[in-house]
Structure formats: C-alpha cells, structure tokens
C-alpha positions in Angstrom: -55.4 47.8 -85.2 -57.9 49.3 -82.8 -59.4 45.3 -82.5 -56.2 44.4 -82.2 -54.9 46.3 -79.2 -58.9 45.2 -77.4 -57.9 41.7 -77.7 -54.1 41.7 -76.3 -55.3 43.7 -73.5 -58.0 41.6 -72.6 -60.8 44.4 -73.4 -59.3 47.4 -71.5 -57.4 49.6 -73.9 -56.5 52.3 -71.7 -54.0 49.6 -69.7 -51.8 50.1 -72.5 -51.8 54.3 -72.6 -49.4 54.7 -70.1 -46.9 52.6 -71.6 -47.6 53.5 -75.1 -47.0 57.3 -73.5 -44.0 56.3 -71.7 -42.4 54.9 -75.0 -42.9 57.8 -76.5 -41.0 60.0 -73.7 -38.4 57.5 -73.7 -37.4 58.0 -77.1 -38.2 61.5 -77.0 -35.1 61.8 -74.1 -32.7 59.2 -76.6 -33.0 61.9 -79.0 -32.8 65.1 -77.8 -29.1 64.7 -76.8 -28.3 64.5 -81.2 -29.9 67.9 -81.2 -27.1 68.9 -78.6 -24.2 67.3 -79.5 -25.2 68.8 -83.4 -25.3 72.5 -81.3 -21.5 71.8 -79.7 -20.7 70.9 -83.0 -22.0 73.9 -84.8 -20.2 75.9 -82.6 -17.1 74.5 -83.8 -18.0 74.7 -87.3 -18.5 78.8 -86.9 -15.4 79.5 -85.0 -13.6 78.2 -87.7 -16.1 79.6 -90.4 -16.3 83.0 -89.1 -13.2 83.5 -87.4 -14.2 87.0 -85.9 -16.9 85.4 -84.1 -14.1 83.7 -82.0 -14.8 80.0 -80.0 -18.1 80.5 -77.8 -16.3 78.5 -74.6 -19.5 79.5 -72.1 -22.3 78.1 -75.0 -20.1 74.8 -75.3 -20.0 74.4 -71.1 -23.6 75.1 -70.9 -24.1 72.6 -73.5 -22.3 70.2 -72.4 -23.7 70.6 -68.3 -27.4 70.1 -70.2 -26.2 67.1 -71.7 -24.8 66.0 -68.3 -28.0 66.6 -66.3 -29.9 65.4 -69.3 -28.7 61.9 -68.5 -30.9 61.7 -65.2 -33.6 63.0 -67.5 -32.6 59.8 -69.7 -32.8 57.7 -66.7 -35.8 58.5 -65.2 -37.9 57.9 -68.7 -36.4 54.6 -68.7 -37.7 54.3 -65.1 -41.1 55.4 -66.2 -40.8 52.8 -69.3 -39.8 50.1 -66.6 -42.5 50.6 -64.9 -45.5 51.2 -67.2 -44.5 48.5 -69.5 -42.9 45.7 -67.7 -44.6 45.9 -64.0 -48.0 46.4 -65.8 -47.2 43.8 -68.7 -47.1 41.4 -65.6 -49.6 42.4 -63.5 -52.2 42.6 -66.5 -51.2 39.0 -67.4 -51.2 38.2 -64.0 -54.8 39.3 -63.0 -56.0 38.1 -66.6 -55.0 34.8 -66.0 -56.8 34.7 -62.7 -59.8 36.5 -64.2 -59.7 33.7 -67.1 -59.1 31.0 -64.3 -62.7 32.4 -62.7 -64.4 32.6 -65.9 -63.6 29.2 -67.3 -64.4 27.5 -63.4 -68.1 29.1 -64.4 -68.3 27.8 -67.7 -70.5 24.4 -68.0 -68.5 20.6 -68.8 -69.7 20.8 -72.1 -66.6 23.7 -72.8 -64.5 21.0 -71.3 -65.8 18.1 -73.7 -65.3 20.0 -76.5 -61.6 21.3 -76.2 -58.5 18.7 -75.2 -56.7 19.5 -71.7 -53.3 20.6 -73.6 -55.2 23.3 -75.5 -56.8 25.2 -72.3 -53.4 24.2 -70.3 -51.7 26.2 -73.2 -54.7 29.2 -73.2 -53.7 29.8 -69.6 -49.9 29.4 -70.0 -48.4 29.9 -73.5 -51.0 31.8 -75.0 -51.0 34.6 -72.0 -47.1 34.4 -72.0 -47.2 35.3 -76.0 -49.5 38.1 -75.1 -47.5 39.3 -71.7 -44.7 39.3 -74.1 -46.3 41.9 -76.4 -47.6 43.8 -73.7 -44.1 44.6 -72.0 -42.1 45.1 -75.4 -44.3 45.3 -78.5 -46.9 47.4 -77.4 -44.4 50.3 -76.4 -42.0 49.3 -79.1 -44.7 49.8 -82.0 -46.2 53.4 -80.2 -42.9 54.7 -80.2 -41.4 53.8 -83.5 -44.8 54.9 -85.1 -45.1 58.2 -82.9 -41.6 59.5 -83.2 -40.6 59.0 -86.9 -43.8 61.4 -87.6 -42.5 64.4 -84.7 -38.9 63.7 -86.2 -40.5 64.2 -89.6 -42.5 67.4 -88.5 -39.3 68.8 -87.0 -37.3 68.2 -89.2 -39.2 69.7 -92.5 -39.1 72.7 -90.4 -35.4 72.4 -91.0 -35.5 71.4 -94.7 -38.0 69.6 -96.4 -36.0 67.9 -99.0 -34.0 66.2 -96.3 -37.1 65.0 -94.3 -39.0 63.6 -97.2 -35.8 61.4 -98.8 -35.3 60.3 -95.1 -39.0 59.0 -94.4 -40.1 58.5 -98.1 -39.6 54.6 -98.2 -41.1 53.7 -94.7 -44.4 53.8 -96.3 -43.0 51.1 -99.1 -41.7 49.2 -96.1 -45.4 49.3 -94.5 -47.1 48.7 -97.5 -45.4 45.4 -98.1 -45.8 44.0 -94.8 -49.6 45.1 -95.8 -49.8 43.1 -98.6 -48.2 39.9 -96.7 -50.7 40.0 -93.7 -53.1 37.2 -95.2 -49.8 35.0 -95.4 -48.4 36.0 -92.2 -51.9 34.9 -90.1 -52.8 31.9 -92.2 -49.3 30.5 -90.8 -49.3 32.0 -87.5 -53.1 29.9 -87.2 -51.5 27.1 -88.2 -48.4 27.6 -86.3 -50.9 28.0 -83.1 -52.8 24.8 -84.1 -49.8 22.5 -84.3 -48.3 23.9 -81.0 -51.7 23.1 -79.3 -52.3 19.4 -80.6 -48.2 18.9 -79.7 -48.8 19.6 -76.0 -51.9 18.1 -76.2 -50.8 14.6 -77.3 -47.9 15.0 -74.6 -50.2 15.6 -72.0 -51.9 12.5 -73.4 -49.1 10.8 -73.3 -47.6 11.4 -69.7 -51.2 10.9 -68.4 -51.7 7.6 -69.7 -48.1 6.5 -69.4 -49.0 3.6 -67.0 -51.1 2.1 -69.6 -49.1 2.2 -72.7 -46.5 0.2 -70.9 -49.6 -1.9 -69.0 -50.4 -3.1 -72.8 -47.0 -2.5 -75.0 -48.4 0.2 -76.9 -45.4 2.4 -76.5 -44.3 2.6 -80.2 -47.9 3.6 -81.4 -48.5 6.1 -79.1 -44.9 7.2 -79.8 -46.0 7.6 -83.2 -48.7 9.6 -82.3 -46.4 12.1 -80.4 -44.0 12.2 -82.8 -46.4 13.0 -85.9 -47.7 16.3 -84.3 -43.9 17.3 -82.8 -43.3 16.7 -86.4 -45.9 18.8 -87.6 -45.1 21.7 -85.5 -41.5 21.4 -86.7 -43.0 21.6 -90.2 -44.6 24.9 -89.3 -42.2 26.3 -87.5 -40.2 26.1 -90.5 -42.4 27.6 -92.8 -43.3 30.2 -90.6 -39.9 31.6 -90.4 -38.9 30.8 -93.3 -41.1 32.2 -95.2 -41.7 35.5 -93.0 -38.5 36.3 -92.5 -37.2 37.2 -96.1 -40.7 39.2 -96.7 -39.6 41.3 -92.9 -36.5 41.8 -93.3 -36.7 42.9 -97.1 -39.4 45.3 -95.6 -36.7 46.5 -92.9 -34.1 47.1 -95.1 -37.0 48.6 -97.6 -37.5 51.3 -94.8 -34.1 51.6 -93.8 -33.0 52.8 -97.6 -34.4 56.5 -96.8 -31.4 56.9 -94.9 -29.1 56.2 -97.3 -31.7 58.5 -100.3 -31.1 60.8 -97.6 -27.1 60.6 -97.2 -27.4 60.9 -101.5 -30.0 63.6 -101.1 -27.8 65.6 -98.6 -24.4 65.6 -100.0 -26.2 67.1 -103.2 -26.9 69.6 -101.5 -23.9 70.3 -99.5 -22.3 70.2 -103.4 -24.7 73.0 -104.1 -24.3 75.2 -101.2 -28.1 74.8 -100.6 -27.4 72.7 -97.2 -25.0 73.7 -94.0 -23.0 71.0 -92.8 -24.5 71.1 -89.3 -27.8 70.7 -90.5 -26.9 67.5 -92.4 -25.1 66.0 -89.5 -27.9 66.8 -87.6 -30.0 65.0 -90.1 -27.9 61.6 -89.8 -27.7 61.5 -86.2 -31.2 62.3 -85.3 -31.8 59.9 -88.8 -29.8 57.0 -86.6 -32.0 57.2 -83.3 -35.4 57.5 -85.3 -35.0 54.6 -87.4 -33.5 52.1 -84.6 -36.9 51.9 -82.7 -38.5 51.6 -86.5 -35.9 48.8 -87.4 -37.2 47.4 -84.1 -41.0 47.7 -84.7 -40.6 45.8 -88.4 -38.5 43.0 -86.8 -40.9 42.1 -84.3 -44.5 42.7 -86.9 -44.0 38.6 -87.0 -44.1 37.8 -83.4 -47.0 40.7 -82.8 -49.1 39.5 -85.5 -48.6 36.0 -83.7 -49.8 37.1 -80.8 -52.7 38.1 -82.2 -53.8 34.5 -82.4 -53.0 34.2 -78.7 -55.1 37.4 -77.7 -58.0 36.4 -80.1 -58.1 32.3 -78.7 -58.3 34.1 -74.7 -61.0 36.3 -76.1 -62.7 34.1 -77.7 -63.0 32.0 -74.1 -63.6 35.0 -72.2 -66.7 35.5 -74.5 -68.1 32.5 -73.7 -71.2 32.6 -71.7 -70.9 31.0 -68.3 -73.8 29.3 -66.2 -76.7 32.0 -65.8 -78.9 32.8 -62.6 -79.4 35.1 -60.0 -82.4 33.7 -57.8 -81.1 31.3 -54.6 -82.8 27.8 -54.2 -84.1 26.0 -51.0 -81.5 23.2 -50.8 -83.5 22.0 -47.6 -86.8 20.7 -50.0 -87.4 18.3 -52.0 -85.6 17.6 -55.3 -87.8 16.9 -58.5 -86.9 15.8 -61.7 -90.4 17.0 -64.2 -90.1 15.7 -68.0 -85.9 16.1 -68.3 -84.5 15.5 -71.2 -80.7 16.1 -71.8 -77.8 14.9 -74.1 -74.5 16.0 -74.6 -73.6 18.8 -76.6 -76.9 18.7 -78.4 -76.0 14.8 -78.9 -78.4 11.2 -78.9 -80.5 11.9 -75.6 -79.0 10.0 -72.3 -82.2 11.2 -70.6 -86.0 10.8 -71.7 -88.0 12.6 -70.5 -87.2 11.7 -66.9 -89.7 12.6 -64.2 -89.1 11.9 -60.2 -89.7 13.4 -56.9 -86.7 12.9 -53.6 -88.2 14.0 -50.5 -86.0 16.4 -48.0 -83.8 14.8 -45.8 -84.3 11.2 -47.6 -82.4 8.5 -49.3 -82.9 7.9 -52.8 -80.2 4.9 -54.5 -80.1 5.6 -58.4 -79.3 1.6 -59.9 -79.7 0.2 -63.5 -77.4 -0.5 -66.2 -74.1 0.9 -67.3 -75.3 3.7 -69.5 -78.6 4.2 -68.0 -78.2 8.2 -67.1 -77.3 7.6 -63.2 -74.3 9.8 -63.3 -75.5 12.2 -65.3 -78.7 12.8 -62.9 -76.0 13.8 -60.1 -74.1 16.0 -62.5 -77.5 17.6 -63.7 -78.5 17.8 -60.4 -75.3 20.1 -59.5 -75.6 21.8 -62.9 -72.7 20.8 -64.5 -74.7 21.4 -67.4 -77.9 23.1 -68.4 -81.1 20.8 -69.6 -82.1 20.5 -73.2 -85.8 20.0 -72.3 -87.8 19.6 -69.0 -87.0 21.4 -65.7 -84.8 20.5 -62.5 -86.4 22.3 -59.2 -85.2 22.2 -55.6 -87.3 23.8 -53.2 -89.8 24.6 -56.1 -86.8 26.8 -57.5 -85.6 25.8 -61.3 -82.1 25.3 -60.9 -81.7 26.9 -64.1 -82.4 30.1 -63.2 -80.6 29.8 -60.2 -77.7 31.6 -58.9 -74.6 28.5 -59.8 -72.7 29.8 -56.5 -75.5 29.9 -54.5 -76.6 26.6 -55.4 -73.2 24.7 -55.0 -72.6 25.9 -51.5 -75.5 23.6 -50.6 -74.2 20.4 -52.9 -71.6 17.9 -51.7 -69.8 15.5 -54.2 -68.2 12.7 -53.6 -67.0 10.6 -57.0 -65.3 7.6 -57.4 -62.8 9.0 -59.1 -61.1 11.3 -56.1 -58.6 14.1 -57.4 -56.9 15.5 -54.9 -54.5 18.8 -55.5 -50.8 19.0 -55.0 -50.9 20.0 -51.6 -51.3 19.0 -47.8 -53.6 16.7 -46.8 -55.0 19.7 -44.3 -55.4 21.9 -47.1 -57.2 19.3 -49.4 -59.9 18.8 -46.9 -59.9 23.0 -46.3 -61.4 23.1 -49.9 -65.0 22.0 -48.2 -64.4 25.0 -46.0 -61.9 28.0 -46.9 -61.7 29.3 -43.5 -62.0 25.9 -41.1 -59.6 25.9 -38.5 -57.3 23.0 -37.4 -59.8 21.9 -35.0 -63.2 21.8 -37.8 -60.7 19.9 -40.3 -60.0 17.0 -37.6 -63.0 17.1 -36.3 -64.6 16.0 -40.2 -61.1 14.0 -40.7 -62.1 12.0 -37.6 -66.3 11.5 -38.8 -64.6 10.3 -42.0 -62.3 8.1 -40.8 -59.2 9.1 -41.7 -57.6 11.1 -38.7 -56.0 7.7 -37.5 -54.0 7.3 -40.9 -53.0 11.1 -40.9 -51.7 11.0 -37.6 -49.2 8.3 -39.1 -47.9 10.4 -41.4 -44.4 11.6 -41.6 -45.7 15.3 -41.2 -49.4 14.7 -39.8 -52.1 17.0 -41.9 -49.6 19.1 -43.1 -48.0 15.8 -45.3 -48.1 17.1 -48.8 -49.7 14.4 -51.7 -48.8 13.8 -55.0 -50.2 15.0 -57.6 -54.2 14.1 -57.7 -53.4 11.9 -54.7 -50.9 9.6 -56.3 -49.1 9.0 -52.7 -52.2 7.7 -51.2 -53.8 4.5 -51.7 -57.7 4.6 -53.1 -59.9 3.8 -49.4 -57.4 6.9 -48.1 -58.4 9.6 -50.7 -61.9 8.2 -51.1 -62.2 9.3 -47.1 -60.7 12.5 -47.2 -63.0 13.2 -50.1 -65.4 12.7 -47.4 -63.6 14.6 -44.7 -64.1 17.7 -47.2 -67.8 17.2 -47.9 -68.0 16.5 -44.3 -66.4 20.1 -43.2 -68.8 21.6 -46.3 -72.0 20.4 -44.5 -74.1 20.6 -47.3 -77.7 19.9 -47.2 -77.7 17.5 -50.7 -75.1 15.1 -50.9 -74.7 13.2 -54.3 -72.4 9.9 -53.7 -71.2 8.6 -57.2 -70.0 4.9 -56.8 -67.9 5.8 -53.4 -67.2 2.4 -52.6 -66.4 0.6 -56.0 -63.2 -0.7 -56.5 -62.0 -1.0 -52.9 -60.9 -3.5 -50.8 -63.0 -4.8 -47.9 -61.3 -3.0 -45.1 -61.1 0.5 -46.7 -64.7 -0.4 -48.0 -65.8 -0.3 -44.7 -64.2 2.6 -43.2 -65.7 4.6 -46.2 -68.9 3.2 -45.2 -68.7 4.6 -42.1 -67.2 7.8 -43.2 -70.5 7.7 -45.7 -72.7 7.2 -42.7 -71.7 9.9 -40.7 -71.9 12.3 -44.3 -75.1 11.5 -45.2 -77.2 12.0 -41.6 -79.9 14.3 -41.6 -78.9 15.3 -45.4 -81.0 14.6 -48.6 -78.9 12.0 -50.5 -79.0 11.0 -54.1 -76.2 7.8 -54.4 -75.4 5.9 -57.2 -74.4 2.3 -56.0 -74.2 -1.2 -58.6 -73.9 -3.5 -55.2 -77.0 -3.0 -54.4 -76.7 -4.8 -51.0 -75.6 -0.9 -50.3 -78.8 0.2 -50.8 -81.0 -2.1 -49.2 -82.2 0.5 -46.8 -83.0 3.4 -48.6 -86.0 5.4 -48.7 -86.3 5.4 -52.3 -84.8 3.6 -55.0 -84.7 4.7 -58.8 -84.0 2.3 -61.4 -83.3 4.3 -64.8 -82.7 1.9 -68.0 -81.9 4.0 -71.5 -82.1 7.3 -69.8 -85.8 6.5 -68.7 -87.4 5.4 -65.2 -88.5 2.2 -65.4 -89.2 1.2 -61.8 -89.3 2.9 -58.0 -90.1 2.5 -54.5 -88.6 0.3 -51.8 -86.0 -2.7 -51.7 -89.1 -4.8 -50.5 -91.3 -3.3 -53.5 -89.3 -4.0 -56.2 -88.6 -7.4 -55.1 -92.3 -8.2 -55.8 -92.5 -5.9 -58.6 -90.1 -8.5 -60.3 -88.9 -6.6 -62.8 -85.7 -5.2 -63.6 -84.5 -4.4 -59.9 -84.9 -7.9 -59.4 -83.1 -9.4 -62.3 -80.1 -7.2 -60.9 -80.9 -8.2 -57.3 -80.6 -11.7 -58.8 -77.3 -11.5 -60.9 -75.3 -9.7 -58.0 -76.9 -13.0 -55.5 -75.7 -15.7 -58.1 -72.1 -13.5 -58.7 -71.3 -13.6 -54.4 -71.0 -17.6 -54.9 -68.8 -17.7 -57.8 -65.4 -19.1 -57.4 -62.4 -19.6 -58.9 -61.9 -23.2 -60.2 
C-alpha cells in the first residue's frame, strides 16, 4: 500500500495527508448529527418511559440549535475536502505533467526509439488523468472509509460490544476476498493498459500517415490494423469488467451483511431486555453513514488498483536516467571526433571507430552514401545520444561529461525535415530566443529570407501555422527554421540536407538564408549535391560508418577515389533528360 500511495503521488507522500485528513473530518461531521438526532430521540423515548421525568423541551431546542449550527460545521469540512482533494488533485497532476514533460525532453532519442508516440502521448494524458482521478476521489475515499469504520467501531464497543462486533465482523471477509483476487485484478488491468496503449498508438499511426494510405490504396489493410487492436481493447475491456465486477460487488455486499447480523443481533437483544431502543437506533443510523463511504471504497478497489498501472508506467519514466554532465564546453574550439564508435540501442555499429578534427570557425561538408553515418555525426555531435566507445570533445571538453543545457545553447539545428509548432509564425522563430523582441525576430526573419513572405500574410508574424507547418509550403518553413537558428546565434551550426527536395527558387533563398547563418560559425553540413559544397574548408567522406577520405574539393578530385565517383555520378545525372 505504502508503494502504492509513492507511485500515484509521483514520490511525495505527504501531498496526499491533507486530503487523506480532510476525509476523515468530513465524515467525521456526516456523522455526528446521528449521535444527535438518536439524543432528541431518546428524549422522547423517556418522557414516555418515565413519565415523572416529564418532556425535557430546553434539551430538545438546544439539540436541535446544535444541529442547526452543525450544518456550517458540515459545510466548511466539505470546503476543506474541496479544497485538499480536488484543487490539489489538479495541481499535483498539473505540475507532474510539466515535471514529466522536463524529464522526458532530457532523456536521450534512444527512449524515443524504443516506445511508439501513442504510448508516451497516453503517459502524459490518460495515464496522469487515471491517476488525477484517484488523487481527487480515491485517495480521500479509501482514508476515510478505512479510518472511520475503526473510530465508529471503538465508539461504539464503548456502547455495547456485541453490537459493534456483528456490525463490523464481515468487513474483514469482504477485504479478504478482494485480497485473494488482486493477482486477477492486475494481470487484467496490465493488459487492459497494454491494449489501450497499442489502440491509440495504431490511431496515431493511422491519422499520421493518412496521406499515404490513400497515396497507395492501402486503406483496408491499415483499416485492419486499427481495427484488430480497437478489437482487442474491446476484448479486455470486457473481461475486465466482467470478470471484476461479480468478485467486487460480491465483496460489497459481503461487507455490507454486518449490518443486517447486526439488525438480527440487536432485535435479540431488544427481545431480551439486554439492549435500550435508543441505543439500537443509534447503532443503525450511525451503521448507515459508516458503511456508505465503505460501500464507496469497495466499488472503486477496481479502478484504484487500475490506476496503479498508470502511476507505476509514469514512475517507471520518471526513473529513467536522463543525459548526465555538469562541466560547460568551449563551443568556440575545435570539434574532434577520436576513435567513436556508436550504434543504436546497443545495435550493428553505424560508426567505426571514427576519428576527425573541424577547426573553429570552419566549414566541414559530411558526403558519402545513404547509410554512411552522416546524420548520425550531427546528432552525436548535439548528443542526442551518448557514445558506445570513443570520445566526442569540443574545446578539449568530452561532451559526455558535459552539462546537456550548457552545451545546446551553443548548437544550431537545421534538418530537412522542419516541424514547426501550432502557433504564430513570430513565436516559432521566438524558440531560438525565449525573450527576442519583435525587432530581433525580424531582424533574423529578414537574414533568412523570409520577412518578405510574412509581411504577406493575412496576420503578418502573428499568422498562426498548422500543425508542424502544414499551412506553409517546404522553402517557407525550411527559412524560418533558419530565422530561429539565426536569432539563437549559436557558435556550431549543424545543417542536415537543408536544401533537398526544394524547388529552385526556394532553393535559393534558403541558400542565402544559409549564408548569412553560417558566417563566422563552425559548421558541420550534410549535403548529397555536392556542387553545395565545393567551397568548404573541409570535406568528410564516411562510407559504412568509417572515414574513407578528406581534405579539399580540389584534393579529392585527384585523390580519385570515392569523392570522385560521386562528383562523377551527380555530373553525368545534370544531363539526363526525359525522352
């Protein structure tokens, strides 16, 4: 229990006192008025019992005033509840989502490869709203129909012993079943959690790649697909409920039956003249409030003991280590590659043993095959990922025990692939820069060569875009992609295929954009035109993960190897025609 309450409160156990406390009051203040309206009734019973004692007007009033003014008693517990349980439910899920957010933007790509979109979509949103759930009602729920039932039962043994122990003798039966059901309950809540997760995840596969399934017809396969884990989670579903529910509520009514031992119990009594009526009627209405919150607490064990799922799959993220390092690097030196070795998630190598030097405040072009390692230099380079064997210094610092934030306030990126966030355009180039004003965002948006377009806009820079940039064409989010690592002003800029796939005219505004991001900045670029290239200081050609060849345009030409075969290839494709 103890490592279940860690987990659904995300490690800090004392979030959920206050709530657990205010429960407690709360149904502390529902019962209290049973123990009064018994007195008023008692005073009843002995005016009519004991005549000479006459009707006791004054006790009744004062009674009754209590149980008046008890009811903003009543009402401010409930406003204590409100607040501990609900407002700090929220808040907790609220901040832990953030805090998880944080934690999983430190974690390395390889978490990434290793888990589908849907699922970690799901950890932040369904799994934290199962957990927010049990926070705000379950949590309070279970303290207070634990807590209470044991204060009733010590009061009321006070009262008469007998009574207590037929009322609360079958809530350990009750317990002890659900007890010997827990295997069953979390080997279908796990798989429950795993059919939800692969659902949305093949959904999010499927609106993602919507444009090509109807590109190539493949609509009814991947339909298939979909429908084989919505079916799955149907399947669950059903067995979860079905077979939970009879084994819950055949514990509820199992706990429930001490009230009626306890009806059988009293009226035996009451026969015998061993028990006063006011007593027993105080027994079945104090009986009534103890056992609703109880009732409560049994019908909701399923969904807590789902939950736990939830809390243990956020845990288990949280505990993930993230990117270590404390030391800052010397962005401004040189970059050097000595013996690297790396492959992903402890995969076939991509690089061998790779060794090379980039001056500061240079040009080096990576070129070679598809497959060769170029991509994964850059994304080494920014430590996407940590290195297998070898080291990676800048400045003479190993980037591996460098401090991540530190060292990605001094690295640009600009990909082929440009995601842009549902937003405005002004704010998607504010991500190089949190705190740039209007003016620094123009200024960059006019280096990169896009204020002309944005000025055309419907709404200028504060024109929201679609979703990853879906409302601009490719040249237009390529250049505010610059614009950003323009207003970043890193000193290390790593340029991934920037200019593939676009047309001439957009090519060459993102040229210039390129030209104007790259001065007086050490530049790593990955180009396969290698007309793009011509005039860098340094060109790398990888082939299998392994340097093959470097040094100048001019050198490689002569070295004839494989730069030149490529140099060749790409010369005999700019004459090919159409016939």
């Amino acid at each position: 229990m103890n490592r279940y309450f860690y987990n659904i409160s995300g490690g800090d156990i004392r979030s959920l006192w206050s709530s657990g406390l205010a429960a407690i009051l709360d149904g502390i203040a529902k019962v209290l008025p049973a123990a009064l309206l018994v007195d008023i009734f008692n005073t009843l019973y002995l005016s009519f019992a004991e005549p000479e004692r006459g009707l006791q007007l004054g006790r009744m009033w004062g009674v009754s005033l209590v149980l008046v003014l008890w009811l903003g008693v009543e009402y401010a517990a409930y406003a204590s509840l409100y607040d501990k349980t609900y407002k700090v439910a929220y808040s907790l899920a609220a901040s832990g989502r953030l805090k998880l957010a944080e934690h999983i933007r430190r974690l390395s790509l390889g978490f990434f490869g290793k888990r589908d979109p849907g699922d970690i979509t799901n950890l932040l949103l369904s799994d934290y709203g199962q957990v927010e759930q049990t926070i705000s009602h379950n949590v309070p729920q279970l303290i207070s129909g634990v807590v209470l039932p044991v204060l009733a039962f010590c009061g009321l043994a006070v009262l008469d012993w007998r009574m207590a122990l037929a009322m609360f003798a079958a809530i350990p039966l009750g317990a002890a079943l659900l007890w010997l059901t827990d295997s069953i309950q979390a080997n279908l809540s796990e798989k429950h959690v795993q059919a939800k997760n692969e659902a949305a995840s093949r959904l999010q596969e499927y609106l993602s790649g919507i444009r090509e399934i109807k590109a190539h017809n493949v609509g009814g396969a991947r339909f298939l697909r979909l429908r084989a884990s919505f079916d799955r989670l149907m399947r669950e579903s059903i067995r979860l409920e079905g077979i939970m529910g009879p084994l819950i509520m055949g514990a509820m009514l199992l706990a429930r039956s001490g009230m009626t031992l306890m009806i059988f119990t009293g009226s035996y009594l009451l026969a015998g003249g061993n028990l006063t009526l006011p007593v027993f009627l105080l027994f079945l209405l104090v009986g009534t409030k103890v056992f609703d919150p109880l009732t409560v607490v049994l019908t909701n064990y399923g969904e807590m003991r789902y939950s736990a799922f939830s809390a243990q799959r956020i845990m288990d993220v949280q505990q993930e280590e993230p990117l270590q390092g404390a030391k800052p690097v010397m962005p401004r030196q040189s970059i050097v590659f000595d013996g690297v070795t790396f492959g992903y998630d402890a995969g076939k190598p991509v690089l061998k043993g790779l060794s090379f030097t980039v001056a500061p405040n240079t040009i080096a072009a990576l070129v070679g095959p598809s497959g060769s390692g170029k991509s994964t230099v850059t994304r080494l380079i920014a430590r996407f990922w940590d290195i297998q064997e070898g080291s990676i210094l800048i400045g003479g610092q190993r980037i591996g025990e460098a401090d991540p934030e530190l060292l990605m306030k001094d690295i640009s990126m600009v990909f082929q692939d440009v995601y842009l966030f549902q937003d405005t355009i002004a704010n998607n180039i504010r991500i190089g820069k949190m705190d740039a004003t209007q003016e620094e965002i123009e200024a960059a948006a006019k280096k990169a060569c896009c204020h002309e377009f944005i000025s055309q806009l419907p709404q200028g820079y504060d024109t929201p875009v679609g979703e990853g940039g879906s409302t601009l064409s490719g040249g237009e989010k390529q250049r505010i992609s610059i614009a950003r690592a323009l207003l970043k002003d890193a000193s290390i800029v790593l340029l991934d295929e920037a200019t593939a796939s676009l047309d001439p005219e957009n090519e060459s505004a993102v040229q210039q954009a390129i030209n104007a991001l790259v001065a007086d900045k050490t530049v790593i670029l990955i180009a396969h035109r290698l007309k793009t290239i011509q005039n860098a200081d340094k060109i790398l050609v990888l082939d299998q993960g392994q340097l093959v060849e470097q040094g100048t345009h001019e050198e490689l030409l002569e070295e004839d190897g494989l730069y030149a075969h490529l140099w060749s290839l790409q010369q005999d494709m700019e004459g090919w025609r159409v016939k």
